[in-house]
C-alpha positions as CSV (number, residue, x, y, z in Angstrom):
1,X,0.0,0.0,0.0
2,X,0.9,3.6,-1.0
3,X,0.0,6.6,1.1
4,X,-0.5,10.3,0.1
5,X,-2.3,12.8,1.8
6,X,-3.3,16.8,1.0
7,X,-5.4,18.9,3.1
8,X,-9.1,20.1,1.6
9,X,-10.6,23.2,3.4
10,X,-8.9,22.1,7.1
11,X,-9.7,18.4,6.4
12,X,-7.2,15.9,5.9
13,X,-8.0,13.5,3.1
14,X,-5.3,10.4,3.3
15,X,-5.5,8.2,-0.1
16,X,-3.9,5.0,0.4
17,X,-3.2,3.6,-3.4
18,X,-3.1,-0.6,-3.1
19,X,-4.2,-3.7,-0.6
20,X,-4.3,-2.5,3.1
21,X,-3.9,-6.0,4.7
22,X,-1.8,-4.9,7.5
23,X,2.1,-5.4,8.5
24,X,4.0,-2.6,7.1
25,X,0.5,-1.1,6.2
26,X,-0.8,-1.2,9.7
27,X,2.3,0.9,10.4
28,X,2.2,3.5,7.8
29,X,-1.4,4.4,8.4
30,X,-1.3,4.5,12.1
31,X,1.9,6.0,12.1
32,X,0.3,8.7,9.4
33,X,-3.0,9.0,11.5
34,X,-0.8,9.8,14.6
35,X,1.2,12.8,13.2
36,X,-2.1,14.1,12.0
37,X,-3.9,14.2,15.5
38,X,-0.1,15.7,17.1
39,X,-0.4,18.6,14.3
40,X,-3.9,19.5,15.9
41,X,-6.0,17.8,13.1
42,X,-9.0,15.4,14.0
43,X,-11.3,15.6,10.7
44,X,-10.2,12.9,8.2
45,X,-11.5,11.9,5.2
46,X,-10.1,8.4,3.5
47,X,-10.9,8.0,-0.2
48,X,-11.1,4.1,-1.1
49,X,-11.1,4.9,-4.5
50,X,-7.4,3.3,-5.0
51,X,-7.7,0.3,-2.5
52,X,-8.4,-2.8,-4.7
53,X,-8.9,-5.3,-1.7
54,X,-8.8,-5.3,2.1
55,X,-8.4,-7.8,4.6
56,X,-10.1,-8.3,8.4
57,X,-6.6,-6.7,9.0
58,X,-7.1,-4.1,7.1
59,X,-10.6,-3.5,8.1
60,X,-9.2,-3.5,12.0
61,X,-7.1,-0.6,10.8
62,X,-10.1,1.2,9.6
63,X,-11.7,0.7,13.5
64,X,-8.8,1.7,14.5
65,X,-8.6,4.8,13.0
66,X,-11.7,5.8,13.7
67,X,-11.7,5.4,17.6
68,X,-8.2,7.1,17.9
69,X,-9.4,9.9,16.0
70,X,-13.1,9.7,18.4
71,X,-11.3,9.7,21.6
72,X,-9.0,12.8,20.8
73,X,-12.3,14.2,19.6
74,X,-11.7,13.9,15.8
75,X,-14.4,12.2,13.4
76,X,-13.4,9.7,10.2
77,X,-15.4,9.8,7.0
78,X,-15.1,7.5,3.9
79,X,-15.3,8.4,0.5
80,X,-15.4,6.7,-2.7
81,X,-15.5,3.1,-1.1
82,X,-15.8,0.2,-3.6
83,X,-18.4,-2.3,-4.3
84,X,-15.7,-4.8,-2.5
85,X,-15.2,-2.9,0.0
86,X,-18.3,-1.9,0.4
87,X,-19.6,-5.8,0.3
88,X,-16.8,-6.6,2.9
89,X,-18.2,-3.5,5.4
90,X,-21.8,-4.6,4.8
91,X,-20.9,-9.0,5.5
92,X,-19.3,-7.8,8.5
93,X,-21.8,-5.6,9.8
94,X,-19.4,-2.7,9.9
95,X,-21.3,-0.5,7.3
96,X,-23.3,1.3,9.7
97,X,-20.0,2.5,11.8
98,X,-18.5,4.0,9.2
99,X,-20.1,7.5,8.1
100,X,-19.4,6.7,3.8
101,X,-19.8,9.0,1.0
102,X,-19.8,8.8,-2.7
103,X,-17.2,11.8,-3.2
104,X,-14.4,13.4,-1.2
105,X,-16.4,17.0,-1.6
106,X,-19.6,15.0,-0.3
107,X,-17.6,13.6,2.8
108,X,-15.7,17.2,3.3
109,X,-19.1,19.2,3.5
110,X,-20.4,16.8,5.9
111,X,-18.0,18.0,8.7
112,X,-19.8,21.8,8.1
């Protein structure tokens, strides 16, 4: 897995490009997710657009994420998550947790 990130009007939008299925992934993201709450930032987006598959591993990182970013009083959106991904969310009754949107500008405004 590949990760970028840019900021879009005070939100951070991470795009990890790839398979998240943990090891070194599990590091880079968290390690990612950890200088972003440090800088002062708690509103992340992460576009799905590029991940091709995920694992339970990689959906653990997804949890993850999102409760580190609740209990520092952050919030985590989705955006542009796959009809795999998607499937995977929904079979493990996981689609509900996630707040999911069809674009990055939809997820963005959503924080407003």
């Amino acid at each position: 897995m590949k990760l970028s990130d840019r900021e879009q009007d005070g939100i951070v939008i991470l795009e990890p490009k790839g398979k998240i299925m943990g090891g070194p992934d599990a590091t880079l993201l968290n390690d990612k997710l950890h200088e972003i709450i440090e800088a002062g930032q708690k509103r992340v987006v992460i576009d799905l657009s590029q991940v091709n598959w995920m694992n339970s591993t990689g959906l653990g990182i997804l949890i993850s994420t999102l409760t580190t970013l609740r209990n520092n009083d952050g919030e985590l959106k989705l955006a542009n998550v796959t009809e795999k991904i998607q499937s995977l969310l929904v079979i493990t009754k996981l689609a509900p947790v996630f707040d999911s949107f069809d674009t990055i500008d939809d997820a963005v405004k959503a924080f407003k």
